[in-house]
C-alpha positions as CSV (number, residue, x, y, z in Angstrom):
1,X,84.6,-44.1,-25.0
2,X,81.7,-42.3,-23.2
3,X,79.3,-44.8,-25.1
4,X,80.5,-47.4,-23.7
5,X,78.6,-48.6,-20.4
6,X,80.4,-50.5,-17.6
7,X,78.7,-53.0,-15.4
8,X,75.2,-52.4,-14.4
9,X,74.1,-50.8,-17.6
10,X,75.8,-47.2,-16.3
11,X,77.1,-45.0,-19.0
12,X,81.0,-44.2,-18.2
13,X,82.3,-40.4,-17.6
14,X,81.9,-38.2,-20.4
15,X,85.2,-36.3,-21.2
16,X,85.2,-32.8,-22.4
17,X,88.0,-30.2,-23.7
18,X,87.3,-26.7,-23.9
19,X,89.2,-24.2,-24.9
20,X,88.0,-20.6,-23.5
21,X,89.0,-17.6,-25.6
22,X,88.5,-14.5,-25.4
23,X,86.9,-14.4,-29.1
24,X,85.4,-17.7,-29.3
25,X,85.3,-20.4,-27.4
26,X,85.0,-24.7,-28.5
27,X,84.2,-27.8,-26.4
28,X,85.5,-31.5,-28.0
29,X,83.4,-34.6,-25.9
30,X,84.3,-37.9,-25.9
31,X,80.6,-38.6,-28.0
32,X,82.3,-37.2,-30.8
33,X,81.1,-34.1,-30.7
34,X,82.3,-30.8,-31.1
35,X,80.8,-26.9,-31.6
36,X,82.0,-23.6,-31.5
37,X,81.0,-20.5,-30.0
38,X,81.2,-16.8,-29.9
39,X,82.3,-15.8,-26.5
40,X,79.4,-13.1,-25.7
41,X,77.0,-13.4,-23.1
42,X,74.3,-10.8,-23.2
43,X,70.8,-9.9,-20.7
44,X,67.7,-8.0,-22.3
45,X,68.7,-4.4,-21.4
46,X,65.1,-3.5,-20.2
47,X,61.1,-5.0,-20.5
48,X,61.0,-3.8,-23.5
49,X,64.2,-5.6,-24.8
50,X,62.6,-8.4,-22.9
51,X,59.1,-8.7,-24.6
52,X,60.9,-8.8,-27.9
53,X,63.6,-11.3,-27.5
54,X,61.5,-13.4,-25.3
55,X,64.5,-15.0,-23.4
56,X,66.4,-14.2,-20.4
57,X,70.4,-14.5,-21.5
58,X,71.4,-14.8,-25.3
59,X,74.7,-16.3,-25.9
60,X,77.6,-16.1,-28.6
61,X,76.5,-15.6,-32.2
62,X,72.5,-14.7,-31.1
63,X,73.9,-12.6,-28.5
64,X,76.2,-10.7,-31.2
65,X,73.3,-10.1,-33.3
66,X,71.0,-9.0,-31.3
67,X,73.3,-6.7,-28.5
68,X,71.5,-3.7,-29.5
69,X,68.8,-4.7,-27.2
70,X,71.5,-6.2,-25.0
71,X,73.5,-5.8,-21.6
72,X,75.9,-7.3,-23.7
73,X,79.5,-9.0,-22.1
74,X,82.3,-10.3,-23.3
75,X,83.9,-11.8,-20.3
76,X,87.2,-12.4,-20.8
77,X,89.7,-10.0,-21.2
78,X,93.6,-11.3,-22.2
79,X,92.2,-14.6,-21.7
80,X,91.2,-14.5,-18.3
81,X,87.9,-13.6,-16.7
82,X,87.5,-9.5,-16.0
83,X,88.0,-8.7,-12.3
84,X,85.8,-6.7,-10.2
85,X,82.6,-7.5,-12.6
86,X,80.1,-10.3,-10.9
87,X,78.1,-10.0,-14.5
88,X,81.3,-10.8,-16.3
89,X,81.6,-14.0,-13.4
90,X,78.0,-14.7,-14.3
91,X,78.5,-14.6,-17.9
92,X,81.9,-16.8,-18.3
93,X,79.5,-19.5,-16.1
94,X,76.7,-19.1,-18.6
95,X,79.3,-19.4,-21.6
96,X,80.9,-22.9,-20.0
97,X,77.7,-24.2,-18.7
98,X,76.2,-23.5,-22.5
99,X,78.7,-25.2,-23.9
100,X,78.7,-28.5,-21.8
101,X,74.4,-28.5,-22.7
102,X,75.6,-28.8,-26.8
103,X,77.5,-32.2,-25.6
104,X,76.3,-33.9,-22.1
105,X,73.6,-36.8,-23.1
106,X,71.6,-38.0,-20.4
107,X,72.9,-41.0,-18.4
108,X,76.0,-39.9,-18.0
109,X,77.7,-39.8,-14.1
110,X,80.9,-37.5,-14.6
111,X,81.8,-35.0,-16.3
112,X,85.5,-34.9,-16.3
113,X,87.0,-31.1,-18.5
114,X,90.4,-30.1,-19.2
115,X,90.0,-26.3,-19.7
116,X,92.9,-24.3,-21.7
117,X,94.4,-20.4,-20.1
118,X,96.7,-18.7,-21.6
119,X,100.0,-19.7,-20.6
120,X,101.8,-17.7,-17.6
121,X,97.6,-17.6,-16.3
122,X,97.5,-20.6,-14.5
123,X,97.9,-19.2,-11.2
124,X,96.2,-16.4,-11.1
125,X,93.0,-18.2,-13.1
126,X,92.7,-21.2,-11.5
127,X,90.5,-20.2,-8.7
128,X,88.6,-17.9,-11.0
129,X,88.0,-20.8,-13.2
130,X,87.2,-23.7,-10.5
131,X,84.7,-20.9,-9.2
132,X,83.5,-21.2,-13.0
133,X,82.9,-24.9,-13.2
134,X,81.5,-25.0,-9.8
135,X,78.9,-27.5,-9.9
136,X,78.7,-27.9,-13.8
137,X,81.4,-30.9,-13.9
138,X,82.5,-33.0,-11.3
139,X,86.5,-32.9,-12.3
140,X,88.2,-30.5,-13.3
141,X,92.2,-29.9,-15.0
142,X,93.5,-26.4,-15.9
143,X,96.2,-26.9,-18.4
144,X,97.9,-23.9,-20.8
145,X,96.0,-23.4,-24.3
146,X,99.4,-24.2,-26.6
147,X,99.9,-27.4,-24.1
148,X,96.3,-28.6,-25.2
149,X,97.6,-27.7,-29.3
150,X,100.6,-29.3,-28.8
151,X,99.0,-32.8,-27.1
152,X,96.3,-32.9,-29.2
153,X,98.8,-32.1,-32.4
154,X,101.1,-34.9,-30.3
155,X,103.8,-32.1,-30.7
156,X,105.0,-33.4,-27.7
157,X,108.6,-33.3,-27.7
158,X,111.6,-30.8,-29.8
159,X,108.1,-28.6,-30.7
160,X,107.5,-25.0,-29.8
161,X,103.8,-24.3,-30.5
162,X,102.7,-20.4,-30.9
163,X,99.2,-20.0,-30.2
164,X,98.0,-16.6,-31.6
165,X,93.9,-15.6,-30.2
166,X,92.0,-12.5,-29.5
167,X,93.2,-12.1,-25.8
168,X,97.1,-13.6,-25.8
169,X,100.3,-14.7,-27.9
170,X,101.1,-17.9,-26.1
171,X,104.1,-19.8,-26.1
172,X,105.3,-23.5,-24.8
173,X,108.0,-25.2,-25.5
174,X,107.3,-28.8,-25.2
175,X,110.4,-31.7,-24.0
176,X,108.3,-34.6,-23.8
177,X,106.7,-34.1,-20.3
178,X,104.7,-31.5,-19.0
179,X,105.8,-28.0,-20.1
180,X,107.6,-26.3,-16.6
181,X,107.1,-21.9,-16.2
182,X,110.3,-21.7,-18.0
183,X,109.2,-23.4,-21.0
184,X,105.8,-21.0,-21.7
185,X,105.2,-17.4,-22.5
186,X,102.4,-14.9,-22.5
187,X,102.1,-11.7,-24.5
188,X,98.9,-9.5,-24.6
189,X,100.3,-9.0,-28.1
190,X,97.2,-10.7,-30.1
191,X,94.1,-10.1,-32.4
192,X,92.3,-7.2,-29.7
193,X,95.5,-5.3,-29.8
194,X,95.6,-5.4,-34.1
195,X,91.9,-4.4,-34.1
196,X,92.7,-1.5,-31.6
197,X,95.3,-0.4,-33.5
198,X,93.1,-1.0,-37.2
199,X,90.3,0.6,-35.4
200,X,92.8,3.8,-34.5
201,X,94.7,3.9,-38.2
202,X,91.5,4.0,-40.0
203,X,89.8,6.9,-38.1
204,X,92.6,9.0,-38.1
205,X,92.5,8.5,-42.2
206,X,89.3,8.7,-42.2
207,X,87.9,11.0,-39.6
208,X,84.1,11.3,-41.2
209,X,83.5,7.9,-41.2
210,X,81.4,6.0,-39.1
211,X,82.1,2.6,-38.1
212,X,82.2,0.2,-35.1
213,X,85.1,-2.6,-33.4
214,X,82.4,-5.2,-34.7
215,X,82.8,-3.5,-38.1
216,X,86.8,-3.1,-37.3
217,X,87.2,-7.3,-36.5
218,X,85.3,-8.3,-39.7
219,X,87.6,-6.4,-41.6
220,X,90.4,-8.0,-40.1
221,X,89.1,-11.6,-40.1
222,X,88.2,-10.9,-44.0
223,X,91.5,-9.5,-44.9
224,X,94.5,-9.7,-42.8
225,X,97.7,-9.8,-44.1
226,X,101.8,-9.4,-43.6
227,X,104.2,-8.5,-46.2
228,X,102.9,-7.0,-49.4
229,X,99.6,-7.1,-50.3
230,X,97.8,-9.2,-53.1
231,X,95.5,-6.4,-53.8
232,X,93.6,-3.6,-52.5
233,X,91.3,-4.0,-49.1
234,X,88.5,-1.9,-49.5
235,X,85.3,-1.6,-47.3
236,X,82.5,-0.3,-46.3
237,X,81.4,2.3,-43.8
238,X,79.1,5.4,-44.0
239,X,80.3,8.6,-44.0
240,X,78.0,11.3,-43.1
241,X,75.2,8.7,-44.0
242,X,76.3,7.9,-47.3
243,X,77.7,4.3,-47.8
244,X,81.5,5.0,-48.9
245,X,84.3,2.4,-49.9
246,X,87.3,2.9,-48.0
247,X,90.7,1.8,-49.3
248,X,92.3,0.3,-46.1
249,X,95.4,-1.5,-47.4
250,X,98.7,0.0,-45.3
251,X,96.4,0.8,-42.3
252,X,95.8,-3.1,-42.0
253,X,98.8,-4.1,-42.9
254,X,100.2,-2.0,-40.2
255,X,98.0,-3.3,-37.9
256,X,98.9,-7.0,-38.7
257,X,102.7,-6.3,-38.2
258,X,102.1,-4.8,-35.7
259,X,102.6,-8.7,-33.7
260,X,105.4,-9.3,-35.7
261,X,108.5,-8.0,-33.9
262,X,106.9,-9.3,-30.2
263,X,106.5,-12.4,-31.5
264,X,109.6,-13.4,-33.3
265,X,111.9,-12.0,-30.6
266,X,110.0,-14.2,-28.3
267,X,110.2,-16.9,-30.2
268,X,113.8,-16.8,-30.6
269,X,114.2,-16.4,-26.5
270,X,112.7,-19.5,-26.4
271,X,114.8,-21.4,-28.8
272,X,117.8,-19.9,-27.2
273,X,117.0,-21.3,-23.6
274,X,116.6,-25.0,-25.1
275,X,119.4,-27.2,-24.6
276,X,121.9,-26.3,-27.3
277,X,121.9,-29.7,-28.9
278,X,118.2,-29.7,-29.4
279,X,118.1,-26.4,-30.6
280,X,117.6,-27.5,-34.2
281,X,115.4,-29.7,-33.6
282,X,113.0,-27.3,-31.9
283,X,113.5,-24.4,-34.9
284,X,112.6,-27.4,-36.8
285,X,109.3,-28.1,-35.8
286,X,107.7,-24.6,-35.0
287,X,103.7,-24.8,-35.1
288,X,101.7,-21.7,-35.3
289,X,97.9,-21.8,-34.2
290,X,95.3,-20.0,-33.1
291,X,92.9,-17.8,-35.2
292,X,95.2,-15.3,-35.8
293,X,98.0,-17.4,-36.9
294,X,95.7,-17.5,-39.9
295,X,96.6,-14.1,-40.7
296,X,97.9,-14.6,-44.7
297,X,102.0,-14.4,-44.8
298,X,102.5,-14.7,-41.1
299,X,104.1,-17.9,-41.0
300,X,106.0,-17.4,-43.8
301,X,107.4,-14.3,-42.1
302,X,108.3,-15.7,-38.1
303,X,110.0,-18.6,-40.7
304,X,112.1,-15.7,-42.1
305,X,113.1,-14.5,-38.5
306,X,114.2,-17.9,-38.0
307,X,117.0,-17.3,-40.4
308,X,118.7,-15.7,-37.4
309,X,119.8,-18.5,-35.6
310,X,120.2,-20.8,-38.2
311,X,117.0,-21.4,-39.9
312,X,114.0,-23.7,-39.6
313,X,110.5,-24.1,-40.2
314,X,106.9,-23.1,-39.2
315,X,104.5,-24.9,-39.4
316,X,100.8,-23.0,-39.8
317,X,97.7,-25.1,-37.8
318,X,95.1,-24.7,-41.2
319,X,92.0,-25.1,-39.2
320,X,92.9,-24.0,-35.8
321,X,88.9,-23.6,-34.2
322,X,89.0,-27.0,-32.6
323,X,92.8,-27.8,-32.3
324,X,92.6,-26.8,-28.2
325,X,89.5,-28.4,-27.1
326,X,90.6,-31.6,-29.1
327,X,93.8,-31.8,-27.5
328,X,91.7,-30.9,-23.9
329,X,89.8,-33.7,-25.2
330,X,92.9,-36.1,-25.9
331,X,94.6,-34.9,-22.3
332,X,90.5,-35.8,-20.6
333,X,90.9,-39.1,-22.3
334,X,94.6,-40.5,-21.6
335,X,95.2,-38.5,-18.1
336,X,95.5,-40.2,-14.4
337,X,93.4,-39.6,-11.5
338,X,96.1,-38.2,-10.0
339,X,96.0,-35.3,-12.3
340,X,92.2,-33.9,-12.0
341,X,91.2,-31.5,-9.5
342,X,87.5,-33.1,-7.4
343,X,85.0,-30.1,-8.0
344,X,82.4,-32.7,-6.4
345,X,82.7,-35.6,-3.5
């Protein structure tokens, strides 16, 4: 669409989703584009740091490498942008502003962004966010992260989508029009709260050992599981100096379950407060994205929990980096004036 050029030989707006985790962060553009990053934002710590890196601000996957040299941020915390931290401000702007380079072509006039929060954030994050985007695009709509999965899945009506990231569990019901309070959820029940509790299991097995939450989330992205295990996770971490394998197996799995019981009782709130004659219908048609709705077994298990009120069937999102910026992406392309906020005159 953005190719496209209307009279006079301008190019039209160029639409953007983006979809701002806490872990990573995506942007989808109407050129057809779409990348992927790792939501760190990170300064050279001191001259020194400077003279070697040869660049004022790294971001996502150079930043990650290189943080030892770093005043290294991750900005967003539970899917929203840390309070109280101007650097944190500074960094979330570096982060979108990054992200909108990797896609904007010259020529184009507007830059029109739907932007995913976690559900029950829209409030609170809107100001934050349209503080954010300040001057980088010219409109701007706020929509939940599962609302973005669910129209860019079209999931739009008898669907409950479960969006699983680093920050938040996020829920939305969706009845063929735009989801109300009552039909979205937020838990801080997500991947930071399994890696705190990995990261706690394993030193308390393994006191000696020497390892870091980078180390901790690798692990988990490598080998997370529910249910009973394939096979043995074992790792690597020094111990006094000496590279040691370390079997890891219940302390992961207990770490993983951990979301399970928040989750499914959630879940089955939801379904109860549908209208009862669509009730089915929803438990039918259960989708489960996010990064760590990847996590091996656990849609087969929330399916299991469904068994409670009758049964149905989940429905796991296989490649779940883009699904929210492309459905950003799909809300840019299809939505009305009426529904964009003017960051610009």
């Amino acid at each position: 669409m953005s190719e496209k050029k209307e009279e006079g030989g301008v190019d039209r707006d160029l639409e953007v989703g983006v979809d701002l985790g806490t872990s990573r962060s995506s942007i989808s553009a109407s050129t057809g584009e779409r990348h992927m990053i790792q939501s760190y934002v990170g300064w050279p710590a001191d001259m020194v740091a400077r003279k070697v890196l040869q660049r004022d601000v790294l971001i996502g996957e150079e930043a990650l490498e290189n943080r030892i040299m770093l005043d290294l941020h991750r900005p967003l915390e539970r899917g929203l942008i840390k309070e109280g931290s101007e650097k944190d401000a500074q960094a979330v702007r570096e982060l979108l502003n990054h992200l909108l380079k990797l896609v904007r072509k010259k020529g184009h006039q507007r830059v029109r962004a739907v932007v995913g929060v976690p559900a029950e954030a829209l409030r609170v994050n809107r100001q934050q966010l349209r503080s954010a985007m300040e001057g980088l695009v010219d409109q701007l709509m706020i929509v939940s992260e599962p609302f973005a999965v669910a129209y860019g899945l079209e999931a739009l009506l008898h669907a409950l989508v479960i969006d699983i990231g680093a920050g938040t569990t996020d829920f939305c019901v969706m009845n063929g029009r735009y989801p109300t309070e009552e039909d979205q959820r937020t838990l801080t029940t997500a991947g930071d709260s399994v890696d705190d509790q990995l990261n706690q299991l394993v030193a308390a097995r393994y006191p000696e050992a020497n390892f870091s939450m980078h180390m901790v989330r690798e692990w988990k992205e490598a080998h997370s599981f529910v249910g009973e295990p394939n096979e043995k996770v074992v790792v690597e971490a020094p111990v006094k100096g000496v590279p040691t394998k370390l079997d890891i197996t219940q302390e992961l799995r207990q770490a993983c379950e951990s979301l399970l019981p928040p989750v499914a009782e959630t879940m089955l709130d939801l379904i109860s407060r549908v209208q009862p004659e669509y009730q089915a219908k929803v438990r039918a048609n259960v989708i489960l994205s996010g990064g760590s709705g990847l996590i091996r077994g656990l849609g087969a298990a929330l399916q299991e929990s469904l068994k409670e009120i009758g049964g149905g069937q989940v429905r796991v999102v296989k490649d779940p980096i883009y699904v929210g910026s492309d459905g950003g992406l799909a809300l840019a392309t299809d939505a009305p004036d009426s529904d964009w906020d003017r960051l610009s005159a």
